[in-house]
C-alpha atoms as an extended CHARMM CRD file, in Angstrom:
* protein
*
        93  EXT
         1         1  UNK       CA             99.7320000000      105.4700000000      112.9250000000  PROA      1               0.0000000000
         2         2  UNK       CA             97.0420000000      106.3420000000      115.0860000000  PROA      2               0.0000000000
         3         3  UNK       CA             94.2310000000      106.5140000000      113.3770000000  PROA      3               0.0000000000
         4         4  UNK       CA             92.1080000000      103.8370000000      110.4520000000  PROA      4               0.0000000000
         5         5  UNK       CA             93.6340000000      103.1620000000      107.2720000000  PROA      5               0.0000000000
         6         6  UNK       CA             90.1910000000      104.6000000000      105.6200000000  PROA      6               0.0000000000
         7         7  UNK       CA             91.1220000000      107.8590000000      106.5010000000  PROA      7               0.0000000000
         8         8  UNK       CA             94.3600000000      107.7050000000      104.2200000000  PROA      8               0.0000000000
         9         9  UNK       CA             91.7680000000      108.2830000000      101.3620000000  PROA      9               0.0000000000
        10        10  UNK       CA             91.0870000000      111.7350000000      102.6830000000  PROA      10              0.0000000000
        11        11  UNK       CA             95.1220000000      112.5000000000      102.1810000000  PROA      11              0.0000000000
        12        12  UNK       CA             96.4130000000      114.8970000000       99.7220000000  PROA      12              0.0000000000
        13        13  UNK       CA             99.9040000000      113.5380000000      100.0160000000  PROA      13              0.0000000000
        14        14  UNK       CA            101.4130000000      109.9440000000      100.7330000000  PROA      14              0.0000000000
        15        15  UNK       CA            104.8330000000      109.0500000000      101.7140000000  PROA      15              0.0000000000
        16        16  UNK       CA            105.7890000000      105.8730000000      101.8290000000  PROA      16              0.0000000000
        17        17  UNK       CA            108.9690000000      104.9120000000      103.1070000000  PROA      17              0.0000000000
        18        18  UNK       CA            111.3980000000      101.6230000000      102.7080000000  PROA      18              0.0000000000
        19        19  UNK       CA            107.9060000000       99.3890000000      102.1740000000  PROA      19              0.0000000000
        20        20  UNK       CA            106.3580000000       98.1990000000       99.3370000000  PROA      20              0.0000000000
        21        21  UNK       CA            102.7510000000       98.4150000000      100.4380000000  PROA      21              0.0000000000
        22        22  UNK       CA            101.2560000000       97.9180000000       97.4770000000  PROA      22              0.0000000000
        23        23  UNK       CA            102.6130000000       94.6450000000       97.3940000000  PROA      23              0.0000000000
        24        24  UNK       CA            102.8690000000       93.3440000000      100.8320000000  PROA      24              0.0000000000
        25        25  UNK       CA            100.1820000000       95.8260000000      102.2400000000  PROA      25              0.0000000000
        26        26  UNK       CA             97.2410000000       95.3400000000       98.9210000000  PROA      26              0.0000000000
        27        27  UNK       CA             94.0670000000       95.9140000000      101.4560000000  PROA      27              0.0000000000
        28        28  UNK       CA             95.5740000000       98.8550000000      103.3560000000  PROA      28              0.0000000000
        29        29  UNK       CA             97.1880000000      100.2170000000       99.9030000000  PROA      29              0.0000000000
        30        30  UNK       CA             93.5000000000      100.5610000000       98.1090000000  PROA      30              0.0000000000
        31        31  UNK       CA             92.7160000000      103.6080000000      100.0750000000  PROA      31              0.0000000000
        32        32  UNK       CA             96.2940000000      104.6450000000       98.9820000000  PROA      32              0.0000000000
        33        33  UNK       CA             94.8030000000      104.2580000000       95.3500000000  PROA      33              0.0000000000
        34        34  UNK       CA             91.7020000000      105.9060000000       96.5360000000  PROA      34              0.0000000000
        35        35  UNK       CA             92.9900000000      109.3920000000       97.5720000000  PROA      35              0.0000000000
        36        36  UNK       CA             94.9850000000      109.2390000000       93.9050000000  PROA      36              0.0000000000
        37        37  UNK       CA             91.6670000000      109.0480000000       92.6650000000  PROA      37              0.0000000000
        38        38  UNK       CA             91.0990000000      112.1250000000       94.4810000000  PROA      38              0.0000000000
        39        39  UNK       CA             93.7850000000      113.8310000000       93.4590000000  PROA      39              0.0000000000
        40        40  UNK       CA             96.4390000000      113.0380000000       96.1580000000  PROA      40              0.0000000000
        41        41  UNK       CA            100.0240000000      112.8440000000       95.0600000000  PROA      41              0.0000000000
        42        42  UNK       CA            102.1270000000      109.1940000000       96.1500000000  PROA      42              0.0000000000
        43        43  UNK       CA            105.5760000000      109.5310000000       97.3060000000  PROA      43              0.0000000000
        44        44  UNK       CA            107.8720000000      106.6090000000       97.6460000000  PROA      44              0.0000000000
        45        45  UNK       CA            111.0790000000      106.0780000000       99.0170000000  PROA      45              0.0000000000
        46        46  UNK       CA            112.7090000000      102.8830000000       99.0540000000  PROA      46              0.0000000000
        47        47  UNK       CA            116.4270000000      101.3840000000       97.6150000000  PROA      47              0.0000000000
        48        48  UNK       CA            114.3690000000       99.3160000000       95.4850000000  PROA      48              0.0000000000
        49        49  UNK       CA            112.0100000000       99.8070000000       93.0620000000  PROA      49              0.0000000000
        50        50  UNK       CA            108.6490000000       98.1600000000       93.5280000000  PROA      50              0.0000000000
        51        51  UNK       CA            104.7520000000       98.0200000000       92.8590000000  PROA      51              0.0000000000
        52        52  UNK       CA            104.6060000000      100.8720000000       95.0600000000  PROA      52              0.0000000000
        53        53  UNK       CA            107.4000000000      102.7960000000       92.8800000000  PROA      53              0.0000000000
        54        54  UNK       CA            105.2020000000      102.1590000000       89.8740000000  PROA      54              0.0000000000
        55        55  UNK       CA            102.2480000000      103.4380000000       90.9850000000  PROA      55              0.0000000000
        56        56  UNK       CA            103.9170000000      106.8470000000       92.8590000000  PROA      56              0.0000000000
        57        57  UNK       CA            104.2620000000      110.3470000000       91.2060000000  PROA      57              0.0000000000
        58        58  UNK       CA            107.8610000000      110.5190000000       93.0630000000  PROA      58              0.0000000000
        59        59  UNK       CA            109.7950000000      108.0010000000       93.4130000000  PROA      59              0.0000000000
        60        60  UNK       CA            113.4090000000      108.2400000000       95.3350000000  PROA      60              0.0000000000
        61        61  UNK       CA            115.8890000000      105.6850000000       95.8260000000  PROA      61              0.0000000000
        62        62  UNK       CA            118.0470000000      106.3710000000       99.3750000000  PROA      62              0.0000000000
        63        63  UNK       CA            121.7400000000      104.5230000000       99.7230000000  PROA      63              0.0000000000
        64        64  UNK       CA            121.3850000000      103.4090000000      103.4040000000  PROA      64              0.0000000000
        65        65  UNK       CA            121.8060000000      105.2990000000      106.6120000000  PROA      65              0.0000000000
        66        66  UNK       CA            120.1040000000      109.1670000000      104.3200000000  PROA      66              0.0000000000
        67        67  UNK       CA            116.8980000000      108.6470000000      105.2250000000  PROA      67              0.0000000000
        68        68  UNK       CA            116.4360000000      110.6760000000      108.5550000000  PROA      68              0.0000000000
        69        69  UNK       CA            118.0910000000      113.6180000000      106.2820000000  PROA      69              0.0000000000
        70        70  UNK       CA            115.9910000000      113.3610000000      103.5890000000  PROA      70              0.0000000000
        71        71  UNK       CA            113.2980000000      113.7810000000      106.0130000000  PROA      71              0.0000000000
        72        72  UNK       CA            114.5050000000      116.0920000000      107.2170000000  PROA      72              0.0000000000
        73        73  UNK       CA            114.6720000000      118.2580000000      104.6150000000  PROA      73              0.0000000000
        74        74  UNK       CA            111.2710000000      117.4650000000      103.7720000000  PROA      74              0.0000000000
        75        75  UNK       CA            109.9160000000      118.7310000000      106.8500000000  PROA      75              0.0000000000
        76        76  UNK       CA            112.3810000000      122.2700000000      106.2320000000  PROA      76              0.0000000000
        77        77  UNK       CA            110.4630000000      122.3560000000      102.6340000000  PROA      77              0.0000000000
        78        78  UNK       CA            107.2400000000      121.8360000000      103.9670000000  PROA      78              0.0000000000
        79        79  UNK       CA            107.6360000000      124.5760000000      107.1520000000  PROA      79              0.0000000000
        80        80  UNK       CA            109.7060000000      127.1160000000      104.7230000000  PROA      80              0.0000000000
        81        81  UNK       CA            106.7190000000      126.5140000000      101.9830000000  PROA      81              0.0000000000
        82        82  UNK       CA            103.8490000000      126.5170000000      104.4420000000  PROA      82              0.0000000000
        83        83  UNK       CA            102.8960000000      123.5970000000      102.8970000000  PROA      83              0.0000000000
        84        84  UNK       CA            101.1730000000      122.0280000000      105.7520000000  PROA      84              0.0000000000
        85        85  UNK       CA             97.3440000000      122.0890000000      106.9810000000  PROA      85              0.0000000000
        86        86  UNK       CA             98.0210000000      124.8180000000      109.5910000000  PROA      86              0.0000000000
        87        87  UNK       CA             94.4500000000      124.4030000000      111.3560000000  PROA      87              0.0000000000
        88        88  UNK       CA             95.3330000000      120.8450000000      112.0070000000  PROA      88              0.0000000000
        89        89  UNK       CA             98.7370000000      121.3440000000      113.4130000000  PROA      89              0.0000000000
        90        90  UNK       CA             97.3620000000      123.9840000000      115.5030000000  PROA      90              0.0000000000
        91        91  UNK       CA             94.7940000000      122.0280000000      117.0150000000  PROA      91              0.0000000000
        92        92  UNK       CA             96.5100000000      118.0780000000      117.1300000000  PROA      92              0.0000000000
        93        93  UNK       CA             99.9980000000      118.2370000000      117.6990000000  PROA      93              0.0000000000
């Protein structure tokens, strides 16, 4: 991540994968807590389920060695969907 952990408030959606920030991340994980405020949806991926699993709207749990498919066919969802901010990937990646 290149950019401050403020700026995850200003997210619509969160994915976090195979951490539990909420627990071992609390500072970082408030602005998590502030774009759900906002309206952003939490996404969690982990084995295990943790704080962070609590608080998500989807949780997942991944046997080991699925993950880079599952993101996989995240990314095919989102593209297919047009779910991303086009204007943004246009203009920064």
């Amino acid at each position: 991540m290149t950019n401050h952990w403020i700026d995850i408030r200003n997210s619509d959606c969160i994915l976090i994968m195979g951490s539990n920030a909420a627990e071992n991340h609390p500072i970082s994980f408030k602005w998590v807590t502030e774009a759900m405020k906002r309206g952003a949806k939490l996404i969690n991926v982990d084995p295990r389920f943790t704080r962070s699993s609590a608080k998500a709207d989807i949780y997942t749990a991944l046997r080991s060695g699925t993950d880079i498919a599952f993101l996989g066919g995240m990314i095919k969802y989102i593209i297919e969907n047009k779910k991303y901010f086009e204007e943004y990937v246009a203009g920064y990646t």
